[in-house]
C-alpha positions in Angstrom: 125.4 -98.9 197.4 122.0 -100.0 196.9 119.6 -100.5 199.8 118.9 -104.2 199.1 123.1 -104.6 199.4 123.1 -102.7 202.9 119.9 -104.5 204.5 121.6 -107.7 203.2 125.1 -106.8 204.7 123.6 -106.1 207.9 121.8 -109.5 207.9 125.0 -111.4 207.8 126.9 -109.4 209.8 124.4 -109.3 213.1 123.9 -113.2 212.6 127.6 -114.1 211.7 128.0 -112.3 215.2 125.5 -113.9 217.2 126.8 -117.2 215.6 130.1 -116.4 217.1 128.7 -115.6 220.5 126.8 -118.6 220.4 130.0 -121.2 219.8 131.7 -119.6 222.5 129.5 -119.6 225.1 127.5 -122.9 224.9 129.9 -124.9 222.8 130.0 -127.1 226.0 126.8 -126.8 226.6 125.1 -129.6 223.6 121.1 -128.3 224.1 121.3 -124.9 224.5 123.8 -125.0 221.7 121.1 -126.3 219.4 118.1 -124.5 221.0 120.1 -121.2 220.1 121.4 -122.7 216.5 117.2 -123.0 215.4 116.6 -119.5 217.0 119.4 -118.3 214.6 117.3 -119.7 211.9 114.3 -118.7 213.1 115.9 -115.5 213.0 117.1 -115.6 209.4 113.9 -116.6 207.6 112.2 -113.5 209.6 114.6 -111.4 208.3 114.0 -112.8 205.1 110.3 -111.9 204.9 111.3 -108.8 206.6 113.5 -108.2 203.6 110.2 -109.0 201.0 108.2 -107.3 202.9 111.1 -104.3 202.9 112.4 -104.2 199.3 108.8 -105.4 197.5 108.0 -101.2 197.5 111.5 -100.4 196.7 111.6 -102.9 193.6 107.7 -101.7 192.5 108.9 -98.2 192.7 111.7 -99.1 190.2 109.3 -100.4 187.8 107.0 -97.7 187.8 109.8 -95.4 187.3 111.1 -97.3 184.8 107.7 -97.8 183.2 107.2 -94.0 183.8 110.3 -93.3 181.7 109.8 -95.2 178.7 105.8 -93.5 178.7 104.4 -96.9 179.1 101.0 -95.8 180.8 100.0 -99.5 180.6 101.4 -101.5 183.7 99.1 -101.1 186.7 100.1 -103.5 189.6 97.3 -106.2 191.6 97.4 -105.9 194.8 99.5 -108.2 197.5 97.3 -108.0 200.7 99.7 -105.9 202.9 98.1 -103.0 203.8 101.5 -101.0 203.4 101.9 -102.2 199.8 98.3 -102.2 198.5 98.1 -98.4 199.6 101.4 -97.8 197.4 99.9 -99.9 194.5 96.6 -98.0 194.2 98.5 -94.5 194.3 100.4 -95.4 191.5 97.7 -97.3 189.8 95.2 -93.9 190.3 98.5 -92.0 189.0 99.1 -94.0 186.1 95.4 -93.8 184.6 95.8 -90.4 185.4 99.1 -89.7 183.3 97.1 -91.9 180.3 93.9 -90.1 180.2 96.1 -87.1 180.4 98.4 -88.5 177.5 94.6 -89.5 175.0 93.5 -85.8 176.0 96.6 -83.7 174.8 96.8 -86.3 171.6 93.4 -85.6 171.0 93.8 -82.5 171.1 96.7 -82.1 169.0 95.1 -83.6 166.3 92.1 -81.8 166.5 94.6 -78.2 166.4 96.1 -80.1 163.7 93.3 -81.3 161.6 91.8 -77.2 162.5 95.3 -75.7 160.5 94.7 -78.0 157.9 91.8 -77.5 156.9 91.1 -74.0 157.8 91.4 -71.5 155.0 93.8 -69.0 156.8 97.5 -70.0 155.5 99.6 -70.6 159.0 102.8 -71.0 159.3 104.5 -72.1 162.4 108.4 -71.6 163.2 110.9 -73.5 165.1 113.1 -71.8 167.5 115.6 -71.5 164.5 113.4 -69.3 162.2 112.7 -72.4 160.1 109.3 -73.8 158.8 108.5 -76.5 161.5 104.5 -76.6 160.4 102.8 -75.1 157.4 99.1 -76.3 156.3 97.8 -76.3 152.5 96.6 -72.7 152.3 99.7 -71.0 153.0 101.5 -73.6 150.5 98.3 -71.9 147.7 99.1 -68.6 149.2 103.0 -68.7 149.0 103.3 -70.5 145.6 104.3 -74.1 147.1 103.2 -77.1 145.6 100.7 -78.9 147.9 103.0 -82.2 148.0 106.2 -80.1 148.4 107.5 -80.6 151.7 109.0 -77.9 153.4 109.8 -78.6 157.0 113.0 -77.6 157.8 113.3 -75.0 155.3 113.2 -71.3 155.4 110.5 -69.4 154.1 112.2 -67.1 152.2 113.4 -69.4 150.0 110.2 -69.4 148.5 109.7 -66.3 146.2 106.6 -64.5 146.1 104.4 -61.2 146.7 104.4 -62.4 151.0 107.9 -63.1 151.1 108.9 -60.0 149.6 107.3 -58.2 153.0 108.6 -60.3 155.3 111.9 -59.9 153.6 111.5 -56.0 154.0 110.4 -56.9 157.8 113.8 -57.5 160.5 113.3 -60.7 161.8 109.6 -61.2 161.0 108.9 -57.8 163.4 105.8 -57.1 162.1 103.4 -56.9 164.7 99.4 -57.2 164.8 99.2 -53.4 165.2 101.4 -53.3 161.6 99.9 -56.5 159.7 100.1 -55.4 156.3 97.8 -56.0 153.2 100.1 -57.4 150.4 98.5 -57.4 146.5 99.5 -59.7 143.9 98.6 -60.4 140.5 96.0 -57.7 140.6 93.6 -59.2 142.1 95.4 -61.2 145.1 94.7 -59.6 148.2 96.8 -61.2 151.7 96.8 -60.1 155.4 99.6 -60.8 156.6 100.6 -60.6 160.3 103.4 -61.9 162.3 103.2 -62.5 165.8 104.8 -64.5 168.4 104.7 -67.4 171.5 106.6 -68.6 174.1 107.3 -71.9 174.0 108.9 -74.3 176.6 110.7 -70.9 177.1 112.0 -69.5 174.3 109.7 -67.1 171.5 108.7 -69.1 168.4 107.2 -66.9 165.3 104.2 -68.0 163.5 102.6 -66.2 160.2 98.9 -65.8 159.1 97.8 -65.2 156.0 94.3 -64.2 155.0 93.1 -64.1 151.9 91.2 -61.1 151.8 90.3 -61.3 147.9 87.1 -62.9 147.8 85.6 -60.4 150.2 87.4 -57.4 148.9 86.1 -58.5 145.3 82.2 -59.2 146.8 82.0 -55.7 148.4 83.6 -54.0 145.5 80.6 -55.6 143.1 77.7 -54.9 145.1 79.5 -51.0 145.3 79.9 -50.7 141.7 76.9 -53.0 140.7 74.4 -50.1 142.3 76.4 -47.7 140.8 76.1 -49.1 137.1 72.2 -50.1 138.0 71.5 -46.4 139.3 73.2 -45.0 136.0 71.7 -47.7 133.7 68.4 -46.2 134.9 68.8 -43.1 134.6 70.7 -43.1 130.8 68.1 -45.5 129.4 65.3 -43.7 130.4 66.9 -40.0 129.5 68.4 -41.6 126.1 65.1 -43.0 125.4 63.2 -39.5 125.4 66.0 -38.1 123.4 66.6 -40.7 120.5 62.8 -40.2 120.1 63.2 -36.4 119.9 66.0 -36.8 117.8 64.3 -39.3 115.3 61.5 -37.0 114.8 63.2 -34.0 114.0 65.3 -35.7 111.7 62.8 -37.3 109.6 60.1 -34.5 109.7 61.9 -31.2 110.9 63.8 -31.0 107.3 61.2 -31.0 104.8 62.2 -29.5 101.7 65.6 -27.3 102.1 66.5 -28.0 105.6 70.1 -27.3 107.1 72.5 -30.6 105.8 75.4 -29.6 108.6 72.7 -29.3 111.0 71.5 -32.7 109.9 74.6 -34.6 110.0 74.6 -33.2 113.4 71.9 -34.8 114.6 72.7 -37.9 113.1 76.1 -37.9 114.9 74.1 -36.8 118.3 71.5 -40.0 117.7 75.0 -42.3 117.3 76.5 -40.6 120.3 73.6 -41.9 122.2 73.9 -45.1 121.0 77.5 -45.7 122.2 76.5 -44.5 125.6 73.8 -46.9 125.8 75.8 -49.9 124.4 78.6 -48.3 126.8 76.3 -48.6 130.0 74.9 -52.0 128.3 78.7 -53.6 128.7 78.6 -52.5 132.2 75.2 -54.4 133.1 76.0 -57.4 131.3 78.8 -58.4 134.1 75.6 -57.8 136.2 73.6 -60.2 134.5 76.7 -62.9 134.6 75.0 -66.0 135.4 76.0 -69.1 137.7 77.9 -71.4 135.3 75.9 -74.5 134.3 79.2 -77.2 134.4 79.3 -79.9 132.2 81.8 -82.4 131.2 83.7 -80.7 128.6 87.1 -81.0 126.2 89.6 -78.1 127.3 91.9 -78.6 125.1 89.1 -78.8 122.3 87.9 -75.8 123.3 91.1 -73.8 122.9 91.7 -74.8 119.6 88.1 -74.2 118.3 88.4 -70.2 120.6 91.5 -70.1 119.0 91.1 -70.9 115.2 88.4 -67.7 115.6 90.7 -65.4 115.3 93.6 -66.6 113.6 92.3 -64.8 110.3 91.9 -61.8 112.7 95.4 -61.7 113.8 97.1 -62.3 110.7 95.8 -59.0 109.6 98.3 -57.4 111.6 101.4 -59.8 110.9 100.2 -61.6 114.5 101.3 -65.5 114.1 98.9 -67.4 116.2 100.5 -70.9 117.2 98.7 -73.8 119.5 100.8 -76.4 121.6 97.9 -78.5 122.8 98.6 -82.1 123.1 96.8 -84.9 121.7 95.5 -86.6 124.7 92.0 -84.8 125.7 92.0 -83.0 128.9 88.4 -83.1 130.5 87.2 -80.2 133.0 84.0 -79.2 134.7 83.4 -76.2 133.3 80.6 -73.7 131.4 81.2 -73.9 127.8 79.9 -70.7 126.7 81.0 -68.5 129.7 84.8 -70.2 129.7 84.9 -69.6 126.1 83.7 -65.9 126.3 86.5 -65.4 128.5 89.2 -67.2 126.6 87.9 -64.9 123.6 88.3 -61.6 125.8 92.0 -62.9 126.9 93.0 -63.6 123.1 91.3 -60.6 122.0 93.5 -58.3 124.7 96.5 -60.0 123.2 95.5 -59.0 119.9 95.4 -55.5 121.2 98.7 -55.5 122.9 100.2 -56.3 120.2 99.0 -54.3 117.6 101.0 -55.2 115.0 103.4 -57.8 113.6 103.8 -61.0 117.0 103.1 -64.1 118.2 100.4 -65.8 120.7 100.8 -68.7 121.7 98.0 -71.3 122.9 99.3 -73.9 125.6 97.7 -76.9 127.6 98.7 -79.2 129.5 97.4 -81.5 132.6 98.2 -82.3 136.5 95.8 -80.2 137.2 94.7 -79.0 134.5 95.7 -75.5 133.1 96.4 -73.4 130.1 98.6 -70.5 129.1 97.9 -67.5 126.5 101.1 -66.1 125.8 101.6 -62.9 123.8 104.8 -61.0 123.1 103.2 -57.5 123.3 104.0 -54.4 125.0 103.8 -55.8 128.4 102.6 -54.8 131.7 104.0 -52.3 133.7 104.2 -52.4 137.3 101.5 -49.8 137.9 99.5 -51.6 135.5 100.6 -55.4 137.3 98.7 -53.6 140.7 95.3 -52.2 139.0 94.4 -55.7 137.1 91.1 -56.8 137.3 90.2 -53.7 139.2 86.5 -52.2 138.2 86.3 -49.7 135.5 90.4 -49.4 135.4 92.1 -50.5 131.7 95.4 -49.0 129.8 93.9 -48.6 126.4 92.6 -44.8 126.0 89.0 -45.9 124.8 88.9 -48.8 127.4 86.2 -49.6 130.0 87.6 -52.2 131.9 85.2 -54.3 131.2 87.3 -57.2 129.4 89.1 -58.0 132.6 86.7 -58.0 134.8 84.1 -60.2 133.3 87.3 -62.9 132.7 87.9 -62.6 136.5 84.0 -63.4 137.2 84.2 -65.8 134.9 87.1 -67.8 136.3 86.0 -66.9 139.6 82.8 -68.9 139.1 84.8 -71.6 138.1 87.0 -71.7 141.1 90.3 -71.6 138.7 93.0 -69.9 140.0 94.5 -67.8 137.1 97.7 -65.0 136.9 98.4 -62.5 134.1 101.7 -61.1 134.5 105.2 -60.1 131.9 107.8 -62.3 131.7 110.5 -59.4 131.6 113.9 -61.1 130.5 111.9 -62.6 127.8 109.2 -60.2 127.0 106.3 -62.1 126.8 103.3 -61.7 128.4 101.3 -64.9 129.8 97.7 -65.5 131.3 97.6 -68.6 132.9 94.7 -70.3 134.3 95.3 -73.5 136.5 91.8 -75.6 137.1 
C-alpha cells in the first residue's frame, strides 16, 4: 500500500466523518450548517496542498531512483521554492554530477588501460572467471600464432597450439607463479617470459598471462658479447698471420735455392694456405660485424626469388636436386634491401643445397596478404636439439661449419623487421624457411 493511497484514505475517511457529524448536529440549524459545509472545504483543498507539498519528495525520489537505475546521469531537477524540497533537489542534483563525473573518469580510464594493452608490446592475456580468453591485445595474438583479426573471446587458450601453450599446458591450472615465470624458446631464435599470475575480482580470482618477448634483447647482448670477442681475435690473428705469411713467403722463395728439401716445401706451402683459411675464417666472422643498415627501396619479391633462385639451379642439378618455383604472376612489392635480402635468400637456398646432398627437391613459394615466401627442401631435417640452437652464434650441424650462414640470415631479416621460422615438417619430411614481411 503505497503512501499516496494511505494519506489519501485518511483524507476521506476524517472528512466523510466530520461530514457526518456536521448533518447531525446542525441539520436544523441552516447557517452554521453552511458555515461548517465551507470549513469542510476549506479543509479539503489544505489537505490537498498538504498532500503536493507531502508526496512532491516522494514522487522526485521515484524518479531519481528510477533515473538512477537505468544509469541516466542526465536528469537534474529546478528547484520549486519550498525550502524542504529545494534542499532535497540540490542533494540529488550534487549526487548526480557526482555519479557522472564518476562514470567519464572510470570510462576514461578504461580506455586508456585499454588503448595501454593494445598497444603495448608485452602480449596480455586476460581470463574470465571460467578460464576463458575474456581480453587478449595484438602482441600475444604475434606471440601465440593467432591471426591479428582472429577473434578469440570466449575461447580457451589452449586451443591455440604453440611453444607458450605447451607450458601452460604442462602448468595445473595456469599455477605458475612470478617466482616460477619461465623462459620458453621457439624457432631458435624466439625467446618468451612467460608468467601467470592472478586478481581478485568483484570476488572471485581471475588469471591473466604476460608474455615478454625477450628476443630482441637476448639477441643485442649476445652481439655486442661475441662482436668483441671476434674484434679482439680478428686483431690479434691478422696481425700474428701477417708476420708469418711474410716469414713464410720468404723462406719459400729464397730459403731453397738450388737442392732444397721438396717435402719440406710443400710444407710450407700447406702452412701459408692454412693461414689463409684462418684469416678468411676470422674474415666471415667480421663481416656480420660490418652488416650495414639496409637502404629499403621499392622492390619486386617475387622477382627477386626467381632471379636468387635461377643461380643455382645448374648448381643443384649436379646432385640430382630438382629446383621448382611456385611464384605467381601478379608482382608482390616490399620495402626491402636488394642486395642484403638477396644475400640471405642465397645463404637459405645454399643450406638446402647442403641438406640435401644428393638427389631432392626445393621448392621456391610466394604469395601475398602480407607478404611472405617459403624455401622448402626435403633434406635430412632438423632435429630437435638442432630446432633449439638455430640462429645461435658460432653453433651449425655440418662438421666444417661456422655458423655463420644462419646468423647473418637472422641479421638480415632482423633489419628488415620480417618475422621468419625454419623448422621440419615431420609427417611429410620437408623442411621449410618461411619469412612473412
Amino acid at each position: 500500500m503505497s503512501l499516496k493511497f494511505k494519506y489519501t484514505l485518511f483524507i476521506v475517511v476524517l472528512h466523510a466523518c466530520l461530514l457526518t457529524l456536521i448533518y447531525v448536529q446542525l441539520k436544523d440549524k441552516l447557517w452554521y450548517f453552511l458555515l461548517s459545509e465551507a470549513f469542510v472545504l476549506v479543509s479539503l483543498f489544505i489537505s490537498y496542498l498538504l498532500y503536493k507539498s507531502f508526496i512532491r519528495p516522494t514522487d522526485l525520489v521515484s524518479s531519481g531512483t528510477d533515473a538512477i537505475a537505468d544509469k541516466d546521469f542526465s536528469v537534474k531537477y529546478l528547484k520549486t521554492g519550498s525550502s524542504e524540497v529545494d534542499k532535497l533537489v540540490g542533494v540529488y542534483n550534487q549526487m548526480i554530477d557526482s555519479l557522472r563525473a564518476e562514470r567519464v573518469k572510470i570510462s576514461e580510464q578504461s580506455y586508456f588501460i585499454q588503448k595501454l594493452i593494445e598497444v603495448t608490446p608485452i602480449g596480455i592475456v586476460i581470463m574470465d572467471y571460467d578460464g576463458l580468453i575474456s581480453n587478449i591485445n595484438p602482441s600475444a595474438k604475434r606471440h601465440l600464432g593467432i591471426k591479428i583479426q582472429d577473434d578469440v573471446i570466449g575461447e580457451n587458450i589452449l586451443n591455440y597450439p604453440s611453444e607458450i601453450t605447451k607450458v601452460l599446458k604442462q602448468t595445473e591450472n595456469f599455477d605458475m607463479p612470478s617466482s616460477r615465470s619461465k623462459v620458453v624458446t621457439g624457432n631458435g631464435i624466439d625467446k618468451y617470459k612467460v608468467q601467470v599470475n592472478e586478481v581478485i575480482h568483484q570476488g572471485f580470482k581471475r588469471k591473466f598471462i604476460l608474455i615478454d618477448d625477450l628476443s630482441q634483447e637476448l639477441v643485442k647482448s649476445e652481439k655486442d658479447a661475441f662482436g668483441r670477442i671476434i674484434r679482439m681475435m680478428a686483431h690479434e690473428v691478422n696481425n700474428s698471420m701477417g708476420a708469418i705469411n711474410s716469414i713464410l713467403d720468404s723462406v719459400v722463395e729464397f730459403g731453397f735455392e738450388g737442392q732444397g728439401d721438396p717435402e719440406l716445401k710443400e710444407s710450407l706451402l700447406i702452412a701459408r694456405r692454412r693461414n689463409e683459411g684462418l684469416s678468411t675464417f676470422m674474415a666471415n666472422y667480421a663481416s656480420l660485424l660490418r652488416l650495414p643498415p639496409p637502404l629499403k627501396q621499392h622492390i619486386d619479391l617475387c622477382q627477386l626469388l626467381r632471379k636468387t633462385g635461377q643461380l643455382f639451379v645448374s648448381i643443384a642439378a649436379e646432385k640430382q636436386i630438382d629446383i621448382t618455383f611456385d611464384i605467381p604472376d601478379p608482382t608482390i612489392f616490399i620495402q626491402a634491401d636488394t642486395v642484403l635480402l638477396e644475400q640471405a635468400i642465397s645463404n637459405m637456398i645454399k643450406n638446402a643445397i647442403e641438406s640435401i646432398e644428393s638427389s631432392g627437391k626445393i621448392k621456391i613459394t610466394c604469395d601475398d596478404g602480407p607478404a611472405r615466401f617459403t624455401i622448402s627442401d626435403t633434406g635430412s631435417g632438423i632435429s630437435d636439439e638442432a630446432a633449439r640452437n638455430l640462429f645461435k652464434p658460432f653453433y651449425s650441424t655440418k662438421p666444417t661449419g661456422q655458423g655463420v650462414g644462419l646468423m647473418l640470415i637472422r641479421d638480415v631479416l632482423q633489419s628488415h623487421n620480417a618475422n621468419f621460422k625454419l623448422y621440419t615438417d615431420k609427417p611429410t619430411g620437408w623442411t621449410h624457411f618461411k619469412v612473412d614481411f
